[in-house]
C-alpha positions as CSV (number, residue, x, y, z in Angstrom):
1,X,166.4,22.1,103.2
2,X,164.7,19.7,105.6
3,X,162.6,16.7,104.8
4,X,160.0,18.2,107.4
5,X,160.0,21.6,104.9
6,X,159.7,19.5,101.9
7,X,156.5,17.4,103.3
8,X,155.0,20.4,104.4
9,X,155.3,22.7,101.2
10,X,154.1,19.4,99.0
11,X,151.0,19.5,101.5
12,X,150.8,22.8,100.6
13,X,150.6,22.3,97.3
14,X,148.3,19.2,97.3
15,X,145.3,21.4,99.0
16,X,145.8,23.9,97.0
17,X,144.8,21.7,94.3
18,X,141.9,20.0,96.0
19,X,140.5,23.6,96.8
20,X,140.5,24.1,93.1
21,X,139.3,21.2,92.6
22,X,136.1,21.9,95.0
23,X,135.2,25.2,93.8
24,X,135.8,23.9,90.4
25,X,133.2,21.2,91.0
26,X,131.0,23.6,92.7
27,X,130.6,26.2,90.0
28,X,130.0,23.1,87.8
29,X,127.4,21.9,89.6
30,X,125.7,25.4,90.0
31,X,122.0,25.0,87.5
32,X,122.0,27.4,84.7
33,X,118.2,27.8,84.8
34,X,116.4,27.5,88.8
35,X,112.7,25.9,88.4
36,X,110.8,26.0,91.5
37,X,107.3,26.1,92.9
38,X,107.0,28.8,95.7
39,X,103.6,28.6,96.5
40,X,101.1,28.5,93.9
41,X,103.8,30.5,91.5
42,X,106.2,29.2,89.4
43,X,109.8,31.0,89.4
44,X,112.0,31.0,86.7
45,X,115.4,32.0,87.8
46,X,118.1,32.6,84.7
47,X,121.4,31.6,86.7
48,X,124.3,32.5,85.1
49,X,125.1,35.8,86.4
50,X,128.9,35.8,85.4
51,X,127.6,35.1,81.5
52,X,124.9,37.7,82.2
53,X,122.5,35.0,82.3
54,X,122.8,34.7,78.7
55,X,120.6,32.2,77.2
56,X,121.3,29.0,75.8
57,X,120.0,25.7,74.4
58,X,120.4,24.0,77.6
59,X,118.4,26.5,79.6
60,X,115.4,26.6,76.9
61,X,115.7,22.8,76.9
62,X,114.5,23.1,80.5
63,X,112.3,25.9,81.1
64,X,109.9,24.8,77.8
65,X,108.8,21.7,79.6
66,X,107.7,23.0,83.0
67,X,106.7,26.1,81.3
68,X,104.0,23.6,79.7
69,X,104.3,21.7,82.9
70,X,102.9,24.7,85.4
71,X,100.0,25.8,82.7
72,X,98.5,22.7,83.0
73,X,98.6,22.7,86.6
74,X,95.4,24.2,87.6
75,X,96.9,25.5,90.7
76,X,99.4,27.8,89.2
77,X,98.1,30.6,89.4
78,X,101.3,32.9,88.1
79,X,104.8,32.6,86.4
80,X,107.5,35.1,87.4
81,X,110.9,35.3,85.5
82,X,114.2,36.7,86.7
83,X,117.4,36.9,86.5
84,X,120.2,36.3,88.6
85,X,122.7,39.0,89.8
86,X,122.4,43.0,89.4
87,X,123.7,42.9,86.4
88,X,121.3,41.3,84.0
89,X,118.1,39.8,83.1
90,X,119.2,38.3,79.9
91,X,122.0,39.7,77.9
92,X,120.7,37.5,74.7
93,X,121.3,34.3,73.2
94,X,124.5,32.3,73.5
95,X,125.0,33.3,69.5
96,X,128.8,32.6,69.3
97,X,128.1,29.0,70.2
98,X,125.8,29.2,67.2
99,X,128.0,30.4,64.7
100,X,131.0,28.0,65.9
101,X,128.1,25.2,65.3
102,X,127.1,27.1,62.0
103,X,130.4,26.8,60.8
104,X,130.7,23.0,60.9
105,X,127.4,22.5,59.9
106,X,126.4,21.1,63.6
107,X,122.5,21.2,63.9
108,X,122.8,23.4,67.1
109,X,122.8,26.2,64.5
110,X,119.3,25.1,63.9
111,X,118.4,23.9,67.1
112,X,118.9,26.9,69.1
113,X,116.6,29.1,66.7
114,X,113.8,26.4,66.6
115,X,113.7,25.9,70.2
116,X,114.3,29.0,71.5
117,X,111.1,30.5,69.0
118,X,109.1,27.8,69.8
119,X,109.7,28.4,73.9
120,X,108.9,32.6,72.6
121,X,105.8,31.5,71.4
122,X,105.3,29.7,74.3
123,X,105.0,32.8,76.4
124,X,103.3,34.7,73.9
125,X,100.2,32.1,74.1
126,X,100.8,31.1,78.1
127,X,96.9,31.1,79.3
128,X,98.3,32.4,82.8
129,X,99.9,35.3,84.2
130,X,103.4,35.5,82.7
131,X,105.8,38.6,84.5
132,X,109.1,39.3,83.4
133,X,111.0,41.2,86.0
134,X,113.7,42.7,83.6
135,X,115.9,44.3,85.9
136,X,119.5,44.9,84.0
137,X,120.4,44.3,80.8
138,X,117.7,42.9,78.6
139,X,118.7,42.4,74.9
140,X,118.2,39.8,72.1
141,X,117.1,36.5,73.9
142,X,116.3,38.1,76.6
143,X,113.8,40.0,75.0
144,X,112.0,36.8,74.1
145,X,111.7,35.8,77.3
146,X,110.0,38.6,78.9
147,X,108.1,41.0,75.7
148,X,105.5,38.5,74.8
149,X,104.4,38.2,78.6
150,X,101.8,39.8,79.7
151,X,103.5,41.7,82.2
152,X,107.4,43.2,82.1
153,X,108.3,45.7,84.7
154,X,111.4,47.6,84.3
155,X,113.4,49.1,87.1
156,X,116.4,52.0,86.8
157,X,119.1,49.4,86.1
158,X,117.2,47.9,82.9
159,X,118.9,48.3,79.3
160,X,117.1,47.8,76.7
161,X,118.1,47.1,72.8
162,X,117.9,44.9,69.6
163,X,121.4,45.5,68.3
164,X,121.5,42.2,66.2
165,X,122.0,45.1,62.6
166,X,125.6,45.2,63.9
167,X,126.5,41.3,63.9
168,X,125.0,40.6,60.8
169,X,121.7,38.8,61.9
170,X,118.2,40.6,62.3
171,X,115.9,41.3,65.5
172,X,114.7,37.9,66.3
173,X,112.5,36.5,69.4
174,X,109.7,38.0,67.5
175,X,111.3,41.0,66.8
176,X,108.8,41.2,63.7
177,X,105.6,41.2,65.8
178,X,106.0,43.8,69.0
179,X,108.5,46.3,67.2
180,X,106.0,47.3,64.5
181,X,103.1,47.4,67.8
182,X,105.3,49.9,69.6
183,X,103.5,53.3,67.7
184,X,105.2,55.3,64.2
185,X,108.3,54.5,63.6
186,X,110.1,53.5,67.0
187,X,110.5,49.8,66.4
188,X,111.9,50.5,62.6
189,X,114.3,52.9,64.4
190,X,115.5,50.8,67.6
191,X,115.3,47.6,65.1
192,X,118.0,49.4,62.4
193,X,120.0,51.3,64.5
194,X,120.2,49.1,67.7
195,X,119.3,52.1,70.1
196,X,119.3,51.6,74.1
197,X,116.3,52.5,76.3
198,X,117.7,52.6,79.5
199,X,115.1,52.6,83.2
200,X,112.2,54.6,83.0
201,X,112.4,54.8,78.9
202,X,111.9,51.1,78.9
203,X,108.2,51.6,79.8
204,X,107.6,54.9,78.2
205,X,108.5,53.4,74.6
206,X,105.8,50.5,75.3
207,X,108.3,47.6,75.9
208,X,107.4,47.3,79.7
209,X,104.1,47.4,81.2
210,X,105.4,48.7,84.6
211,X,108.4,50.3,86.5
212,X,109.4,49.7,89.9
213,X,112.7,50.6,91.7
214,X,115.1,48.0,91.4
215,X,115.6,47.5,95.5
216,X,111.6,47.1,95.6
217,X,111.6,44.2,93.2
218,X,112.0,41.6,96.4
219,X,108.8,42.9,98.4
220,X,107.0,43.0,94.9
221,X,107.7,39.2,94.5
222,X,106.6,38.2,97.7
223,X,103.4,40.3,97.8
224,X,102.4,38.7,94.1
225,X,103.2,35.3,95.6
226,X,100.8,36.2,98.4
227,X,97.8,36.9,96.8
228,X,94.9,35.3,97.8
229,X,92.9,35.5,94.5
230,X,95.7,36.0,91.7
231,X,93.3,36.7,88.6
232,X,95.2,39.1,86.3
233,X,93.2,42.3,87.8
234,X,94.7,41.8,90.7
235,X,98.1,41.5,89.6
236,X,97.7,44.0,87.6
237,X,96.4,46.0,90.9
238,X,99.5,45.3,92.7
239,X,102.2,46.0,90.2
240,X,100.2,49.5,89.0
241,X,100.3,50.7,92.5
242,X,104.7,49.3,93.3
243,X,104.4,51.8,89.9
244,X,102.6,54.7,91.0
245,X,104.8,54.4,93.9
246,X,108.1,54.4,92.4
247,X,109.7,57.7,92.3
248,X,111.5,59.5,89.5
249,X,114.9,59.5,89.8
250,X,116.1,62.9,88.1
251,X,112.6,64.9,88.0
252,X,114.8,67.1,85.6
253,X,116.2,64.8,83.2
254,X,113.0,63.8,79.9
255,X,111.8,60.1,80.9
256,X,112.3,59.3,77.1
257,X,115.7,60.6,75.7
258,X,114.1,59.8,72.1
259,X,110.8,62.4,72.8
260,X,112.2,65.2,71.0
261,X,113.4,63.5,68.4
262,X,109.7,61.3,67.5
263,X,108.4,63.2,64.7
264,X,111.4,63.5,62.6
265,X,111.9,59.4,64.0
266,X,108.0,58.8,62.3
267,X,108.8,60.7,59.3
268,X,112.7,59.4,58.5
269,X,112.1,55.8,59.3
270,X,108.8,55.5,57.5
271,X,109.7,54.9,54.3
272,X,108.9,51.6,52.3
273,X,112.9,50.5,51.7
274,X,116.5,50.9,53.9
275,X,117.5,52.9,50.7
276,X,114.6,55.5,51.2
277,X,115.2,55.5,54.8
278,X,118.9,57.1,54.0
279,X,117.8,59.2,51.4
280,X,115.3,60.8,53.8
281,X,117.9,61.1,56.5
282,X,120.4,63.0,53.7
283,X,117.9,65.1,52.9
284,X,117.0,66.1,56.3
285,X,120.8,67.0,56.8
286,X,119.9,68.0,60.4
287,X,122.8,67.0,63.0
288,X,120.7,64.4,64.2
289,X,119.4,63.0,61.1
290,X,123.5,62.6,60.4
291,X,124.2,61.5,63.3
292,X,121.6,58.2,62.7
293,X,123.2,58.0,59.3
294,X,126.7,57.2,60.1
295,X,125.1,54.5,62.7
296,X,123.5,53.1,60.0
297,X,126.4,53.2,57.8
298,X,127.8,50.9,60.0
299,X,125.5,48.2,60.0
300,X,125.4,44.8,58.0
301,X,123.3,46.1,54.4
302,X,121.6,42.4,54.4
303,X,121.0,42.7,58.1
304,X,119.4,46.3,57.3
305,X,117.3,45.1,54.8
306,X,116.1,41.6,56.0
307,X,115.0,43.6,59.2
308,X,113.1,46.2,57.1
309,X,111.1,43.6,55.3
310,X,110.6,41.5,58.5
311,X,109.2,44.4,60.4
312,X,107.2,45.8,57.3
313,X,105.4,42.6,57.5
314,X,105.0,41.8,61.3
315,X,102.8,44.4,61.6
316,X,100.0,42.6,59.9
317,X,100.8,39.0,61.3
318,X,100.5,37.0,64.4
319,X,103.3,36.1,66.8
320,X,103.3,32.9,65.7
321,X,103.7,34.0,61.5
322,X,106.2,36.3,62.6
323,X,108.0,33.6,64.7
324,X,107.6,30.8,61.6
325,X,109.1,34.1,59.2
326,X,112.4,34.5,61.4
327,X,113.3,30.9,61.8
328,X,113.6,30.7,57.7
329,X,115.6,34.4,58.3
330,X,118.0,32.6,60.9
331,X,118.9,30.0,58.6
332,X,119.9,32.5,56.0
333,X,121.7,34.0,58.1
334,X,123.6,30.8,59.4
335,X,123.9,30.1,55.5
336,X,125.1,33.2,54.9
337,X,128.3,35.7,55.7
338,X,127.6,38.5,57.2
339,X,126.8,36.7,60.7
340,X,129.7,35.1,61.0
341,X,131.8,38.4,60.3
342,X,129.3,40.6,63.1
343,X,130.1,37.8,65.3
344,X,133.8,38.1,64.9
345,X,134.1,41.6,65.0
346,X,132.0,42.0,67.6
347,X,132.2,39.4,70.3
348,X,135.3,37.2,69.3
349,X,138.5,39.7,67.9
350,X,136.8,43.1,69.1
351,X,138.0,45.1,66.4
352,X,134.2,46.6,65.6
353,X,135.7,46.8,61.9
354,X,133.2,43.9,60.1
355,X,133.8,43.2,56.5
356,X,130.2,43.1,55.1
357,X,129.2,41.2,51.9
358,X,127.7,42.6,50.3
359,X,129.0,45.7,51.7
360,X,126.1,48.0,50.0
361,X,122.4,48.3,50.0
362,X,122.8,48.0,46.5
363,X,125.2,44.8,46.9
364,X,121.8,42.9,48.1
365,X,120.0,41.5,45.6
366,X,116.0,41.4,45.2
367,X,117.0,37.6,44.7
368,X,119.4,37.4,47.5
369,X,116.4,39.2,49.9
370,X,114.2,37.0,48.8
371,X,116.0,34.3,49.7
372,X,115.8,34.7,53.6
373,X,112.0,34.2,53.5
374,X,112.1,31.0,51.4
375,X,110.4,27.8,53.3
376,X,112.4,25.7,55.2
377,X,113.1,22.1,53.6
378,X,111.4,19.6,55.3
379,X,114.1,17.9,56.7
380,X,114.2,21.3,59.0
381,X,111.2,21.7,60.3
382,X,110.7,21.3,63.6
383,X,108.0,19.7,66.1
384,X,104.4,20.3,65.1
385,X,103.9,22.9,67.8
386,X,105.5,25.6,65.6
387,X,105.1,24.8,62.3
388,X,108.5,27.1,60.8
C-alpha cells in the first residue's frame, strides 16, 4: 500500500474525529432553557427536545430568577411558555437523577423538590399573564409549569397525565391543589390511576383553559405578542376566539373518552380511604369498574394512599399549603422504598414488574402514613419564599 494511501486514509480518519468533535461541542453548547424578551413578552422556551424537554434543576435554576426578573419589570406585559420540538411540552421532572442522588444521600434529592415547588408557586402567584402553550406531552413537571398559569391551551398533540402511583412517588407540582378543583371525583381518579387525557379532553376535564390546533400555535404567539393593550381581557379575547375557531377533529368520536364513565367515576372514587375505593369498585363488579381495579392493583399501596390523603386535603388549602405538604411527601419518598423500585422498573430495567413494600394497603401503616406529612427538620428547609 502506498505512503500516498496511508496519509490520505489517516486524514480521513483525523476529520472524522474533529467533525465529532464539532457537533459534539455544538450539542453541548445548545441552552437547555431559552430566556428571551420579544417585545414586551417574556418567552420561555424548554429546549431539550431529544429528552422531551424534561425538566431539571439546572433549567428551574434559570427560569426562577427572570421569572421574578420579568414581574418586576413594569413593561412586561405577558409570559408565554413552550416547549421545544413536536413532541413535548414537558415530559416531567428529570426523577432518575433524583433517585441516583437519593441513593447517596446527595442534596440534589432535596434540591430538586424545593426548587422546583418553590418556582410552581412562582407561577401560581405571577401578578401577570402566565400562558402555557402545552402542545405534546405534558406530565409530572410539566404540569407544574403550565396548570397554575392562568392560561394553558391545549392543541391535538397534547397528553396529559399524573402517572407518578406507578413509580412509587405521588402527584406532585401541586398535584394536591388543582386535582381536587377539577369537579367529583376526576382528579382522585386521574391522580390514582395515572389516566391520559389526550387533545380536546385536556380542556374538557378543566386542565386547559383553551384549545387551538397545534399548526395555529405560531400565528397565536405572534398576534399575543402584538397586542397593543395586553390586559388579561384581551388575552383572554384572542385565545377564546383561536378557540372558537379551532375545529373538531373527528365530529364523531365523544371529546371526553371518560363522559360516560363520570357518575360511576364520582361515586367509585369518592370514598374517604384507597381501601373503600376498592371495595366500591368490587362491588360494582361492572367491566369497567374491573378494569380500574387491576390498574390499581398495580400501583405502589404507599403511593396510593399518600396521594389519597394529599388530595383529600388539597381541596381545602392554598397552593402554597399544598406545595409546603408535598415537599415533606417527597422526602418520604426519597427516604423511603417504593420510589426507588417505580423508578427501576419503570424508567431504568423496563421490566414494569416493581416489588412494592409494603406490597398491600394493609402493609401501610397509620404510623408509616403519617409519617409523609411530618415537618421537615430544620436543617431542610428551604429559602423563606416557601416556607416547606
Amino acid at each position: 500500500m502506498s505512503s500516498v494511501v496511508v496519509v490520505t486514509r489517516q486524514l480521513f480518519r483525523v476529520q472524522r474525529i474533529f467533525h465529532h468533535l464539532r457537533m459534539s461541542s455544538t450539542a453541548a453548547a445548545q441552552p437547555e432553557v431559552l430566556l428571551e424578551k420579544q417585545k414586551n413578552v417574556g418567552v420561555i422556551t424548554l429546549n431539550r427536545p431529544k429528552a422531551l424537554n424534561a425538566l431539571n434543576l439546572n433549567m428551574i435554576r434559570q427560569i426562577y430568577p427572570k421569572l421574578k426578573e420579568w414581574e418586576d419589570n413594569d413593561d412586561t406585559t405577558m409570559i408565554i411558555i413552550k416547549g421545544a420540538g413536536d413532541k413535548a411540552f414537558c415530559a416531567g421532572g428529570d426523577i432518575r437523577a433524583v433517585t441516583e442522588a437519593g441513593k447517596t444521600g446527595d442534596r440534589l434529592a432535596a434540591d430538586f423538590f424545593r426548587e422546583e415547588y418553590i418556582l410552581n408557586n412562582a407561577i401560581g402567584t405571577c401578578p401577570i399573564p402566565y400562558i402555557a402553550f402545552i402542545d405534546g406531552i405534558t406530565m409530572g413537571g410539566g404540569v407544574g409549569l403550565s396548570v397554575h398559569g392562568l392560561y394553558r391551551v391545549a392543541t391535538e398533540r397534547t397528553l396529559f397525565a399524573m402517572p407518578e402511583t406507578a413509580i412509587g412517588l405521588f402527584p406532585d407540582v401541586g398535584g394536591g391543589y388543582f386535582l381536587p378543583r377539577l369537579g367529583g371525583s376526576l382528579g382522585m381518579y386521574l391522580a390514582l390511576t395515572g389516566y391520559r387525557l389526550k387533545g380536546r379532553e385536556v380542556y374538557k376535564a378543566g386542565v386547559a383553559t383553551h384549545y387551538v390546533e397545534s399548526n395555529k400555535l405560531p400565528a397565536l404567539e405572534e398576534e399575543l405578542k402584538s397586542l397593543s393593550l395586553s390586559s388579561s381581557q384581551k388575552i383572554d379575547e384572542l385565545l377564546t376566539k383561536y378557540h372558537k375557531e379551532t375545529k373538531r377533529e373527528m365530529p364523531e368520536v365523544p371529546e371526553f373518552s371518560l363522559e360516560p364513565h363520570m357518575d360511576k367515576i364520582n361515586n367509585l372514587f369518592s370514598p374517604d380511604s384507597v381501601e373503600e375505593i376498592f371495595e366500591a369498585l368490587m362491588e360494582d363488579g361492572s367491566e369497567w369498574a374491573m378494569q380500574q381495579l387491576e390498574k390499581l392493583k398495580k400501583m405502589s399501596p404507599t403511593s396510593m394512599k399518600i396521594t389519597h390523603r394529599q388530595l383529600s386535603m388539597g381541596g381545602h388549602l392554598s397552593l402554597q399549603e399544598c406545595l409546603q405538604i408535598e415537599y415533606r411527601m417527597s422526602q418520604g419518598c426519597v427516604r423511603g422504598h417504593d420510589f426507588y423500585e417505580g423508578v427501576r422498573a419503570v424508567l431504568v430495567d423496563k421490566d414494569h414488574s416493581p416489588k412494592w413494600n409494603p406490597s398491600t394497603l394493609e402493609g401501610v401503616t397509620p404510623r408509616m402514613l403519617d409519617s409523609y406529612f411530618e415537618p421537615i427538620p430544620l436543617s431542610y428547609l428551604p429559602a423563606k419564599e416557601l416556607h416547606l
